[in-house]
N, C-alpha and C positions, 0 to 999 in steps of 0.2 A: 799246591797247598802251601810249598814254604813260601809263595808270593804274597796269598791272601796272609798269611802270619805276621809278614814285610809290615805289607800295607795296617794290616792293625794295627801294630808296632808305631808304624810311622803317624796311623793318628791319632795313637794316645798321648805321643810326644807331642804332640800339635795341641793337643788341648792341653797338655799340660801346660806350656809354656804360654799357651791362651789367657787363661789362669793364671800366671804367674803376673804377665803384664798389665791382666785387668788388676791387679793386687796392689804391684809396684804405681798402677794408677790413682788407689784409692788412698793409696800411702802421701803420694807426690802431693795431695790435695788436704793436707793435714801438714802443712810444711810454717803454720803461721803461730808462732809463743802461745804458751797455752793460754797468759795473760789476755793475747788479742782474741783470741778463742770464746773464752770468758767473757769477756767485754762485748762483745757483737750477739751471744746467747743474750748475757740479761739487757742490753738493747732491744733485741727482738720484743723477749718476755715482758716487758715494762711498757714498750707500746700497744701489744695485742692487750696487757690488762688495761691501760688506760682508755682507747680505743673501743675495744668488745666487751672486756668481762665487766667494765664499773657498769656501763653503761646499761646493760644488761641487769646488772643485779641492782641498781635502783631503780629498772622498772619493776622488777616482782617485788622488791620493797615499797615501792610507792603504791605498788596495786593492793597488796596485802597489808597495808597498813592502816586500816578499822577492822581488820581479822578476815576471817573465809568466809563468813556471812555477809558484809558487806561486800565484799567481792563476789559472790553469786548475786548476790542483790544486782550490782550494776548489770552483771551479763543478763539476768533477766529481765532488762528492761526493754519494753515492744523497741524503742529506737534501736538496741545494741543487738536485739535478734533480728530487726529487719535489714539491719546491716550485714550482717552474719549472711545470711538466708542469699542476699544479691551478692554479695562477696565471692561465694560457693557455687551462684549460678553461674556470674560472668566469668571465673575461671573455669566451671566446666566449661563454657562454651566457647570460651578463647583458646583453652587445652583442644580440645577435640578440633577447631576447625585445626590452629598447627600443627594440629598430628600426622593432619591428613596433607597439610600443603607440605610440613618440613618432609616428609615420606618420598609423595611425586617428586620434589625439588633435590631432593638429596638424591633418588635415584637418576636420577635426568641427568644430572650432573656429573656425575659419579661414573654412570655405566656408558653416556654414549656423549658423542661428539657433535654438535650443531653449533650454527653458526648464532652470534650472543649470549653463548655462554659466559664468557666475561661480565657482560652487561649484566644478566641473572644474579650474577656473586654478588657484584656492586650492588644488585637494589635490595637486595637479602642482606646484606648489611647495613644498609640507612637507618635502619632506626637507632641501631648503636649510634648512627654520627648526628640524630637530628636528637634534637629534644623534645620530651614527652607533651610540654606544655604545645610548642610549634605544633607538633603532628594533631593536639586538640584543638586547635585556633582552624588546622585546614578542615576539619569535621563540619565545623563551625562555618566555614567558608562554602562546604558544599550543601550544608543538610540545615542552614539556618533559615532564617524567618525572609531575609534576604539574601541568599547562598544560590549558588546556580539549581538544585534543585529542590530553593524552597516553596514554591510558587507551587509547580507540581503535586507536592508530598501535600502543602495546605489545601489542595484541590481533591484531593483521593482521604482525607483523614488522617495520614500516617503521620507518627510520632518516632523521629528517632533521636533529636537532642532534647534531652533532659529526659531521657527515657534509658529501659534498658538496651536495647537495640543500639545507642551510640555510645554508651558506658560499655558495652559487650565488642565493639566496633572498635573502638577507640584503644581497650586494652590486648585484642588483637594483634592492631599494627605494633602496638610495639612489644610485642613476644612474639612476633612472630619468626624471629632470627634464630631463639634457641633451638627448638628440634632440628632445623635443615642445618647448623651450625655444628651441630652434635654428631650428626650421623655422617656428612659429606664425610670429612676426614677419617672416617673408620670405613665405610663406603669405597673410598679410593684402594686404601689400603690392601683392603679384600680382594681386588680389582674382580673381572670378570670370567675366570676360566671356571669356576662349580656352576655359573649362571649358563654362557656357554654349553658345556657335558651336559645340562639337563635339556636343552632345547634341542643338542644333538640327539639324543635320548627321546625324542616325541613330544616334552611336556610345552604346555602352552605359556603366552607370556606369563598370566596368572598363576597356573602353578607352580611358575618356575619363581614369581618372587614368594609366594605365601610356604612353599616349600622347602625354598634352598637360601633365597633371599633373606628376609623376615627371620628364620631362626638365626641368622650370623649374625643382626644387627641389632635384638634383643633386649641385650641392656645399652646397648647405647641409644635406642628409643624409650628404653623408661628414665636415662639419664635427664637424656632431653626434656621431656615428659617432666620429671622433676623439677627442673630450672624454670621450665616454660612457668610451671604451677606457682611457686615461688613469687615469683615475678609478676602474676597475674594480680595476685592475694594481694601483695604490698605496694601496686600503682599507684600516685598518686595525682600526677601533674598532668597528663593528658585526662582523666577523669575526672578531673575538677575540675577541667574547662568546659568538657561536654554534659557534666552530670546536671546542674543549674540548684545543689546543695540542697533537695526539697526533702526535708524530715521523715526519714518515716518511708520513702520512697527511692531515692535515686542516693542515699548516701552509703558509701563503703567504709568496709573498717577504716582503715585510712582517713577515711572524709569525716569519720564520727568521729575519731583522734583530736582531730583537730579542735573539730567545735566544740568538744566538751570540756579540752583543754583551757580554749581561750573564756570560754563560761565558766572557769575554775571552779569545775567538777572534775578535780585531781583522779578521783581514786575512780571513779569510771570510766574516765581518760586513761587510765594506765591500767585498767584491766582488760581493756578493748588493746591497748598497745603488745599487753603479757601475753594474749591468742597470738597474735603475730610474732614475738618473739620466740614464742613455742614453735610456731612454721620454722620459722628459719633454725633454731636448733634441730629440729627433725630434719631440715632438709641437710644441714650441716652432714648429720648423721649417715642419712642413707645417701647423700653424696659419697661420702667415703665406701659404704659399701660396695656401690656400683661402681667405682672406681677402681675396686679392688677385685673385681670379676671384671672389668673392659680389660685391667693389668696381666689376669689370668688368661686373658683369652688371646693376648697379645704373644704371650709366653709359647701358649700350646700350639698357635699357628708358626712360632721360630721356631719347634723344636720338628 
């Protein structure tokens, strides 16, 4: 008994001084004039407002500027709702397929060892390194009029440039990095011994991710989910290569932005622009939410 006392003893001292050090850390880091302090805050501040907030708030000024009537007016126009309508389709369909690819890729990675694994990461990562335009020029390279399987696709009827099928394609590839991005590094982290216990336990592979799997990785699947969506919505440069700009058909918010722009149709140009900055304010948003539970969840597997 007076051992176990000892040892309590001895680990309260331990986290005291824990605490003491983490404190002396947060002090040491706080060691520069309050003047430099000062100076690198409204440095910050002056660049995020010139950057994000002007920018931002001349678009709802420019969008609302013949009032809210005029700005429902533009959103109900057939072009700005057929854009709308493919904008919502192609990122369901780019969301759902990397759901399913960042999912298998993130676990594959994550839970076991094969050989090209390396090579995996690296191609999971190219679209960050290539550009959106490039990755629409090769769509265009395989699925054109002349493309190695245009001959083919002209022989059976199918349409996948200037269609939604290579608009749906094309913003694919390059989202497809976010979910399996999101999850590997929280994946590892978990490593594999609750996956393990449950297999020893009888359950099968399946239940063993839908079970044990699937509820650890949670939010950091609807993080991913988030960004992937994000990103989808706001494409512009590989879709504008494969979409072929047709009215009314193949253009996206993004693609109407423009053209109505350069038509100097200001205010239905920038109320098609204000849906989009609305996204990304929301996604701002529950970025941080989710953030703030991957944080939580971090905490409660240290303690």
């Amino acid at each position: 008994m007076t051992m176990q006392i000892a040892d309590i003893v001895s680990l309260s001292r331990s986290d005291v001084k824990a605490r003491a050090h983490a404190a002396a850390a947060r002090d040491s880091l706080r060691t520069e004039p309050k003047a430099v302090r000062i100076a690198i805050i409204t440095l910050a501040v002056l660049f995020l407002s010139v950057f994000v907030v002007l920018p931002l708030a001349v678009v709802f000024a420019q969008a609302f500027s013949r009032g809210i009537l005029a700005y429902l007016a533009a959103l109900s126009e057939p072009e700005a709702l057929s854009a709308i309508r493919l904008t919502l389709l192609v990122a369901a369909i780019s969301v759902g397929l990397n759901l399913v690819f960042g999912l298998v890729a993130a676990w594959a990675i994550a839970k076991f060892d094969f050989k090209g694994k390396t090579a995996l990461i690296t191609l999971i990562d190219l679209p960050f390194s290539v550009s959106p335009v490039i990755s629409g020029l090769v769509f265009v390279l395989l699925f054109g009029a002349q493309g190695y399987f245009g001959g083919w696709l002209r022989e059976h009827n199918i349409q996948i440039l200037f269609a939604v099928p290579g608009i749906a394609l094309a913003t694919t590839f390059v989202t497809f990095p976010f979910v399996a991005r999101a999850l590997i590094p929280l994946m590892h982290e978990q490593g594999t011994q609750e996956e393990e216990a449950a297999i020893s336990l009888g359950a099968s592979g399946m239940q063993t991710f839908f079970r044990v799997t699937l509820p650890n990785i949670k939010w950091g699947v609807l993080y991913g989910v988030l960004l992937c969506n994000a990103r989808a919505m706001g494409e512009f440069g590989a879709v504008s290569v494969v979409s072929g700009h047709i009215r009314g058909e193949t253009n996206t918010m993004p693609l109407l932005v423009e053209i109505l722009y350069n038509e100097y149709q200001f205010v239905a140009a920038f109320a098609i622009a204000s849906l989009l900055a609305m996204l990304a304010l929301i996604t701002l948003i529950a970025k941080t939410v989710l953030e703030r539970h991957l944080d939580e969840g971090h905490d409660a597997r240290d303690h």
